[in-house]
ZARO-283317 format. One line per field, with one value per residue (C-alpha): residue number from 1; residue in one letter; y, x, z negated. Coordinates in pm, 1 decimal. Layout:
i = (NUM:...)
aa = (A:...)
north = (Y:...)
east = (X:...)
up = (Z:...)
***
This chain:
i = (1:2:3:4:5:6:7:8:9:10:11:12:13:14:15:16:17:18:19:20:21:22:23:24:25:26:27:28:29:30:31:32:33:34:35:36:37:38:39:40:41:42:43:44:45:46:47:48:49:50:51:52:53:54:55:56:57:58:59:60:61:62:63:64:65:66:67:68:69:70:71:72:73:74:75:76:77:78:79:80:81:82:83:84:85:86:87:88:89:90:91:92:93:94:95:96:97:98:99:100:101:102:103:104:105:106:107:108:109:110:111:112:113:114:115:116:117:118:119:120:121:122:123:124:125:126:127:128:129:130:131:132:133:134:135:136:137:138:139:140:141:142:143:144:145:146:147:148:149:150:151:152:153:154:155:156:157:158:159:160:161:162:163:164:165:166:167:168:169:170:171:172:173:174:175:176:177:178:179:180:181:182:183:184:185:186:187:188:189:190:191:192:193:194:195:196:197:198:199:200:201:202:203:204:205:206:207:208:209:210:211:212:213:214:215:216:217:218:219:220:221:222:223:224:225:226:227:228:229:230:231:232:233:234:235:236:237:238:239:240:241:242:243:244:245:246:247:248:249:250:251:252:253:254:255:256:257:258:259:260:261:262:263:264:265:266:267:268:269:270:271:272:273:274:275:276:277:278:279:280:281:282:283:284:285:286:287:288:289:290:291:292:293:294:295:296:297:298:299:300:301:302:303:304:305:306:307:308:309:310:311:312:313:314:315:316:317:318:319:320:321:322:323:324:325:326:327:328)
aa = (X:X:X:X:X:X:X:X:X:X:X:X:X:X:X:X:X:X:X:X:X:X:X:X:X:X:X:X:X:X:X:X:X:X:X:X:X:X:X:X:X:X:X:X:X:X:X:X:X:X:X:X:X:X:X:X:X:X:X:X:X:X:X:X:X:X:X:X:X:X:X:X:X:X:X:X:X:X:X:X:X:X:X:X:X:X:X:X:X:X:X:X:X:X:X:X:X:X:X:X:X:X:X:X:X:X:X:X:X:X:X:X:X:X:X:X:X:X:X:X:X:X:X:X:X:X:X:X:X:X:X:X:X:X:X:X:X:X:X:X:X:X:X:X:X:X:X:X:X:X:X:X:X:X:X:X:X:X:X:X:X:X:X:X:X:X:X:X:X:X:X:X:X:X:X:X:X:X:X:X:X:X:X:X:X:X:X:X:X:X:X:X:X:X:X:X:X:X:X:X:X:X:X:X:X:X:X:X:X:X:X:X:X:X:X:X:X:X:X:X:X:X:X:X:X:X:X:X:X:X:X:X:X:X:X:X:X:X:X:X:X:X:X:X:X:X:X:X:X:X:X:X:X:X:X:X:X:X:X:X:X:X:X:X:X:X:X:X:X:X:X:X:X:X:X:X:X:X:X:X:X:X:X:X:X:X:X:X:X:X:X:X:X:X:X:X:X:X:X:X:X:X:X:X:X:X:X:X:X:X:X:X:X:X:X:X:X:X:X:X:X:X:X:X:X:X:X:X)
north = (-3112.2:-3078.0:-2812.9:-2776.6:-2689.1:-2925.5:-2827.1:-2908.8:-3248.0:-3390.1:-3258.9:-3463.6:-3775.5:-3760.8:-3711.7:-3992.1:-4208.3:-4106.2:-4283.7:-4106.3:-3921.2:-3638.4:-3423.6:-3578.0:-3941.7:-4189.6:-4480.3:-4684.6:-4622.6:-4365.5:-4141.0:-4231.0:-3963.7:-3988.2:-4324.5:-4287.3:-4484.5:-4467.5:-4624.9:-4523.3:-4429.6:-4503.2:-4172.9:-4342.5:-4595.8:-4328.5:-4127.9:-4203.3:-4022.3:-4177.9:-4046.0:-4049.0:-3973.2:-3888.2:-3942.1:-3692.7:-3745.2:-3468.4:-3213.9:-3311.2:-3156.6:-3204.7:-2974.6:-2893.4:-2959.1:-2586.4:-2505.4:-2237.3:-2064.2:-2122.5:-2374.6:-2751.4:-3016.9:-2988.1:-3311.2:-3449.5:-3728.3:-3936.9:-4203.5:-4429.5:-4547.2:-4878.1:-4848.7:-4798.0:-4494.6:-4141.8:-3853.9:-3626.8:-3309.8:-3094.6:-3230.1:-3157.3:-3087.1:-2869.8:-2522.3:-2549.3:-2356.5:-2087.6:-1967.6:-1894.2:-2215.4:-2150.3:-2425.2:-2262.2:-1923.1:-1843.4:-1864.6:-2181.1:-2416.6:-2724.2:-2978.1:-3105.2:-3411.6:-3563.9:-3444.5:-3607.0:-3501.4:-3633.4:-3756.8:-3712.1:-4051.5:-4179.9:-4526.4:-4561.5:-4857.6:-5050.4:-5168.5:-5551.8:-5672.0:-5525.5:-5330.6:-5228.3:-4886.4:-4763.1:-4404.7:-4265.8:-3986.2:-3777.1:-3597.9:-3439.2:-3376.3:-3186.1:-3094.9:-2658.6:-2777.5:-3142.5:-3193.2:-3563.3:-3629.5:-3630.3:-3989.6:-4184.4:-4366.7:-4642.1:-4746.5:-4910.1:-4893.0:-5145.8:-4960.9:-5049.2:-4859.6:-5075.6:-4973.5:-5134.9:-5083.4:-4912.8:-5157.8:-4979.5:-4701.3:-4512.1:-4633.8:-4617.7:-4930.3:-4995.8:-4910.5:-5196.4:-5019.1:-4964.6:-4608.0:-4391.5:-4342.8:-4086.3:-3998.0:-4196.1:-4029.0:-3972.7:-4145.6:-3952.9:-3915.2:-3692.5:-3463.1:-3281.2:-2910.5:-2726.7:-2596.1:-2942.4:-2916.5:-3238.0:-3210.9:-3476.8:-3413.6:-3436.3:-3105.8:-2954.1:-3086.8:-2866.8:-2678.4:-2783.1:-2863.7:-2937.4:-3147.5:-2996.5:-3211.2:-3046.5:-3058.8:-2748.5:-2892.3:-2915.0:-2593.5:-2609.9:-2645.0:-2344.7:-2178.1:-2263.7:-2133.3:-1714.3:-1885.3:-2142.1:-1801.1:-1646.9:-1963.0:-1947.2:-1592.1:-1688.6:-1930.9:-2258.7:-2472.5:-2566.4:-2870.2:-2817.0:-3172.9:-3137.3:-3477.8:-3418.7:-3793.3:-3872.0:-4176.3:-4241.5:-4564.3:-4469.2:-4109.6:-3999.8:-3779.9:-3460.9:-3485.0:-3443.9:-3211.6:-2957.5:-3020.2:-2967.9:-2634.3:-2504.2:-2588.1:-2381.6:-2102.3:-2072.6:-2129.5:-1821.5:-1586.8:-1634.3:-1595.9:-1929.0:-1960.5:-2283.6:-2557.9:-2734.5:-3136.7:-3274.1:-3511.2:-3802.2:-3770.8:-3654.1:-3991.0:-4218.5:-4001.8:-3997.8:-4387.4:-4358.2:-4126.2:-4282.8:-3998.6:-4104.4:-3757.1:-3388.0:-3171.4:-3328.0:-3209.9:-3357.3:-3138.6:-3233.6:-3131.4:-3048.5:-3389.4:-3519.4:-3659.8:-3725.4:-3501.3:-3452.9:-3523.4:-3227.6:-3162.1:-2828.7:-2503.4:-2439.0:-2755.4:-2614.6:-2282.1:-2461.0:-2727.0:-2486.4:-2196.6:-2424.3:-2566.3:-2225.0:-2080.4:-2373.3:-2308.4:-1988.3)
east = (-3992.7:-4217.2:-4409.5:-4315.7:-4015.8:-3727.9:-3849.4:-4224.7:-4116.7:-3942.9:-4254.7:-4490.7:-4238.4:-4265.7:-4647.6:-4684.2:-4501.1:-4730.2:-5008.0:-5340.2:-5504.9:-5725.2:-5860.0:-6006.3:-5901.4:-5712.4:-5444.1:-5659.3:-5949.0:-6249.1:-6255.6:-6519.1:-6511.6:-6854.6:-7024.8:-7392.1:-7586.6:-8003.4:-8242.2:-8612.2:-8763.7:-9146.8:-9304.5:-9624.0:-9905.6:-9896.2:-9533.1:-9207.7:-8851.4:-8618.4:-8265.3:-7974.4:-7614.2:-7326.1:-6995.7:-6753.8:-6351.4:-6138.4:-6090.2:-6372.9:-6711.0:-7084.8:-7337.2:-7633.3:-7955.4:-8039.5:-7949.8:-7702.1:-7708.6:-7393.9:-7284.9:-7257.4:-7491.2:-7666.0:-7734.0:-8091.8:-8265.0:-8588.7:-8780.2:-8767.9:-9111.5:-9286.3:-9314.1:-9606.1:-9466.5:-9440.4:-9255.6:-9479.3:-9278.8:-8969.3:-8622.3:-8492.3:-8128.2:-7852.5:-7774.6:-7481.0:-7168.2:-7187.5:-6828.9:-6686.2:-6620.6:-6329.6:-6421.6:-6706.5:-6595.9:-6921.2:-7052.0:-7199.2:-7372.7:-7179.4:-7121.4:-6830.9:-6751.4:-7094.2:-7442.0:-7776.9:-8090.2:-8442.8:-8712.0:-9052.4:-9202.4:-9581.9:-9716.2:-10001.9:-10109.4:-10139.1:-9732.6:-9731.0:-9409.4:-9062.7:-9097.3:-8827.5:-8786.9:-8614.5:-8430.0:-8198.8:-7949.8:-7799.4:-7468.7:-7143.9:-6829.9:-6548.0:-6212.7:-6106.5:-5923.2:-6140.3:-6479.9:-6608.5:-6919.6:-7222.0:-7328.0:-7672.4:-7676.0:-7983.2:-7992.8:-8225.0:-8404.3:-8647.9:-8937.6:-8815.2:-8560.3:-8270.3:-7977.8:-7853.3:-7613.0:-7627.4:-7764.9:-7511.8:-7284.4:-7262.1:-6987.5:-6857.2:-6823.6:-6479.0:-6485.9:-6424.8:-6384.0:-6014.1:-5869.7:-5703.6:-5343.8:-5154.7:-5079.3:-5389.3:-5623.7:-5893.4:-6223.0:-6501.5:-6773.6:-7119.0:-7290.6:-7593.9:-7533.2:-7704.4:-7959.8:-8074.7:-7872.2:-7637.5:-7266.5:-6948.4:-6622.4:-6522.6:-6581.0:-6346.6:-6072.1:-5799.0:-5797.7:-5629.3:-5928.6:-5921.2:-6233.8:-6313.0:-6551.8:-6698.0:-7003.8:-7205.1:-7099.1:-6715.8:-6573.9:-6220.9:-6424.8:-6640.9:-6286.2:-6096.5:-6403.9:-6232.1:-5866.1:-6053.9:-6184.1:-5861.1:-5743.1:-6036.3:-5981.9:-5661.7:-5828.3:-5824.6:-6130.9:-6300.1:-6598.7:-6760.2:-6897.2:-7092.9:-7089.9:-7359.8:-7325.2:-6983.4:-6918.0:-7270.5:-7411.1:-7766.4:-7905.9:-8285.2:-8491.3:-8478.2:-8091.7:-8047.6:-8301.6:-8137.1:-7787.9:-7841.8:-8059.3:-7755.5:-7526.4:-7729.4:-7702.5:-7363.2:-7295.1:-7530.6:-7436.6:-7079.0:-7005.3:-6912.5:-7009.9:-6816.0:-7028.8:-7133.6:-7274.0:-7543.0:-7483.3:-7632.3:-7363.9:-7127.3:-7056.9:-6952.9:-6719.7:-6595.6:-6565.8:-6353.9:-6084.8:-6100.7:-6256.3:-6409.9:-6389.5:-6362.8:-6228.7:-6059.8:-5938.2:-5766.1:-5603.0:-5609.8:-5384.8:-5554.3:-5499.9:-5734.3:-5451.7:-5463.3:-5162.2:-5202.6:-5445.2:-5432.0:-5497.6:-5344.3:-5399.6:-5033.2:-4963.2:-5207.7:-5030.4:-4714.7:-4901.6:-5142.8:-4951.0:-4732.5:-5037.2:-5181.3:-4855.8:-4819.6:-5151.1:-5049.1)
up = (-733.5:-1037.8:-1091.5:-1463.0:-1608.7:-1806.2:-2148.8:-2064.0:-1901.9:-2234.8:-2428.2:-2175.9:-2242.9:-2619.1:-2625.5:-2390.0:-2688.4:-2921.2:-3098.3:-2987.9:-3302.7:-3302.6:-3629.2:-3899.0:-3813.0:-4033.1:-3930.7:-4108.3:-4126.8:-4147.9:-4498.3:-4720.8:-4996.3:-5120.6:-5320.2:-5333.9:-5602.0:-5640.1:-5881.3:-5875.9:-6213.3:-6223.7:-6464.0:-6404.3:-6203.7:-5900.3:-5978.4:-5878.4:-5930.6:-5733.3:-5802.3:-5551.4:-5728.3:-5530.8:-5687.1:-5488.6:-5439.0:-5582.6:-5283.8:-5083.5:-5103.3:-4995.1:-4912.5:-5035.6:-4875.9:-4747.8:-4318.2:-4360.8:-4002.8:-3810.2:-4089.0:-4128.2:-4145.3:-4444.1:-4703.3:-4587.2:-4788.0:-4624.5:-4661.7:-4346.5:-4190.7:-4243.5:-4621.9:-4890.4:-5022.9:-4913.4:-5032.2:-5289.4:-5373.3:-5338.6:-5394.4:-5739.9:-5745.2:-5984.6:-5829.8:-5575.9:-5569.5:-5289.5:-5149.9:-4802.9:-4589.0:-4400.2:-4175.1:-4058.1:-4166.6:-4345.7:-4676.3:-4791.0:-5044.2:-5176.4:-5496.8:-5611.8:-5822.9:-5918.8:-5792.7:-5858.8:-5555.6:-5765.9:-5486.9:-5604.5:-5442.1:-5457.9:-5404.2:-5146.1:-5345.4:-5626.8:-5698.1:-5820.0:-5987.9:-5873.7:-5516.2:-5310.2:-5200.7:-4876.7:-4894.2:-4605.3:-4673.6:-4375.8:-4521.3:-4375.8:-4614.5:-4579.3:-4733.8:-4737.1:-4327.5:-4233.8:-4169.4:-4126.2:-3907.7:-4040.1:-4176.3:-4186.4:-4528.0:-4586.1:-4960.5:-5147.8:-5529.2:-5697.4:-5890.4:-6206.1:-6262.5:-6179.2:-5966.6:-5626.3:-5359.7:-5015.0:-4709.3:-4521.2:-4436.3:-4060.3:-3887.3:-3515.7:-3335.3:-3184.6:-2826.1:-2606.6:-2289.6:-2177.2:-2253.8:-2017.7:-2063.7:-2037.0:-1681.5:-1527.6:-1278.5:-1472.1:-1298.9:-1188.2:-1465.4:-1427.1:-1688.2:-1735.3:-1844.6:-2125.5:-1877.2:-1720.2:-1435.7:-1330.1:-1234.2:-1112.9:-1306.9:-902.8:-861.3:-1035.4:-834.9:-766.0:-1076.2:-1421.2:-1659.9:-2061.5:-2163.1:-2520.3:-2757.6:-3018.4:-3222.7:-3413.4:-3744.4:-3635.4:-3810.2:-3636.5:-3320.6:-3333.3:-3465.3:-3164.6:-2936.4:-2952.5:-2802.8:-2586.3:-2409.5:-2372.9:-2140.7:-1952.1:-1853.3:-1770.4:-1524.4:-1729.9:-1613.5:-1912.5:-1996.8:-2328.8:-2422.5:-2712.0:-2916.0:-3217.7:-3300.8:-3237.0:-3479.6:-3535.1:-3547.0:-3621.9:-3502.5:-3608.3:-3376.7:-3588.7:-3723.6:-3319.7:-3218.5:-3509.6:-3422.1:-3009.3:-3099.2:-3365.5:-3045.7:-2804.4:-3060.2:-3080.1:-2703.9:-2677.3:-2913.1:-2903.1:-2549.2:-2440.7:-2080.6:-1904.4:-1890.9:-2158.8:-2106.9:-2361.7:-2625.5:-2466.3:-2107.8:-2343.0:-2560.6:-2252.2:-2176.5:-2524.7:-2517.3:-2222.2:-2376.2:-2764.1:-2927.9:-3278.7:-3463.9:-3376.7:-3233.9:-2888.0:-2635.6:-2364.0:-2052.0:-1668.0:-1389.2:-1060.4:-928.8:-1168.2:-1386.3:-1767.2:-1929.0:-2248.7:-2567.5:-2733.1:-3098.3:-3177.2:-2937.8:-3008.0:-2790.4:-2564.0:-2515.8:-2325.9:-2161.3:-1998.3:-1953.6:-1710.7:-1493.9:-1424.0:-1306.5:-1102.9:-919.7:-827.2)
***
């Protein structure tokens, strides 16, 4: 007989139906609210402004450039290595509106509509003709209930002035390994925990598990973390997998390094303590279940079977409820 009840079993059936999408994703495709635009304006021999304009969709907004702590991941604008020019002063930009973010349910910095950032940039020699100038802009964007992942952004700007389009845009590759279905066993995976210590998905057999990805820059997942610890009192395994890069094709050293200290932070001082995997075991597992935005989460009866991808905690609340009772 199975352990859950009529109502649950219908539910199961419908969700197994279902087209797999988790927060933030389109049918389509990927947003892409923001257009950037640059052109470098020489002000003389050894001075160079190079200006970045973003042109913002109506209800989406970026931030600004300053950390806000326990906030998203703010707007960062580099020049990538290799070239004759360095960066020679502070980033000039129009004062940002400041308002709670009920993403990340603090107050922080943002622009809306159109924003220009002006990059002080020197030449380490003499420039001859038109030169080419490489700029890379780090951004996330969100709506008052989405967040997208951040993006890496390479565009480039000729020295005189005139304008030219991005190289290219961050975008996930389409996985090309075979997703697990609803119902599968799920296969045994292993992780390395926030503390350097390594662990097999195996051992959690014989208790109902949800897998939750999340990322410090994922409002609705820090959000869900004070219901997440409800279920786990309850006696709901739980596997933080903290994907940083989720959706990123390109990842610098120090977007990484910031994002997996934030991460650490908030597992500390909000009193999350199930295990929590690294971004680098966490993204193969993400490839095997599909994920390409946060959050996810996807819940596991103590069989090791796949039963639900799970996007709201009110599905959560029957799905759950019924696999704990059943392990009693």
């Amino acid at each position: 007989m199975s352990p859950y009840g009529p109502s649950v079993l219908i539910l199961l059936a419908a969700l197994s139906l279902l087209p797999v999408r988790v927060w933030g994703q389109q049918e389509d495709a990927t947003p892409n609210p923001v257009k950037w635009t640059v052109k470098a304006n020489p002000k003389d021999p050894d001075r160079i402004i190079i200006e970045l304009t973003a042109e913002i969709e109506r209800g989406w907004h970026l931030y600004s450039t300053e950390r806000v702590e326990g906030g998203p991941s703010p707007t960062r604008i580099t020049l990538p290595p290799g070239q004759t020019f360095e960066i020679s002063g502070e980033i000039d930009s129009p004062a940002p509106q400041s308002s709670y973010d009920p993403n990340f349910q603090v107050a922080t910095e943002s622009y809306e509509g159109s924003v220009t950032f002006k990059l002080p940039v020197k030449s380490l020699r003499p420039i001859i003709g038109a030169e080419k100038i490489r700029v890379q802009v780090r951004y996330q964007t969100c709506t008052t209930t989405i967040c997208l992942a951040p993006k890496l952004l390479e565009l480039e700007a000729t020295v005189d002035g005139s304008e030219a389009k991005p190289l290219g845009v961050t975008k996930a590759e389409t996985p090309t390994t075979n997703l697990l279905a609803v119902g599968t066993i799920v296969p045994d995976f292993d992780f390395t925990d926030f503390k350097g210590q390594r662990h097999s998905f195996s051992e959690f057999r014989g208790r109902a598990v949800l897998l939750d990805f999340w990322a410090s820059w994922c409002g609705p997942c820090l959000a869900d973390i004070p219901e997440l610890k409800k279920y786990h009192g309850r006696g709901l395994e739980i596997i933080g997998m903290n994907s940083e890069t989720i959706g990123q094709k390109e990842v610098d050293a120090i977007f990484l390094k910031e994002a997996e200290a934030r991460a650490h932070e908030i597992v500390a001082t909000r009193g999350v303590n199930w295990p929590q995997s690294v971004n680098a075991t966490s993204l193969p597992v993400a490839l095997r279940f599909g994920v390409e935005s946060l959050p996810a989460k996807f819940l596991i009866d103590r069989e090791g079977r796949l039963i639900a991808r799970i996007d709201k905690l009110s599905v959560l609340e029957v799905m759950a409820g019924n696999l704990l009772k059943s392990e009693r």
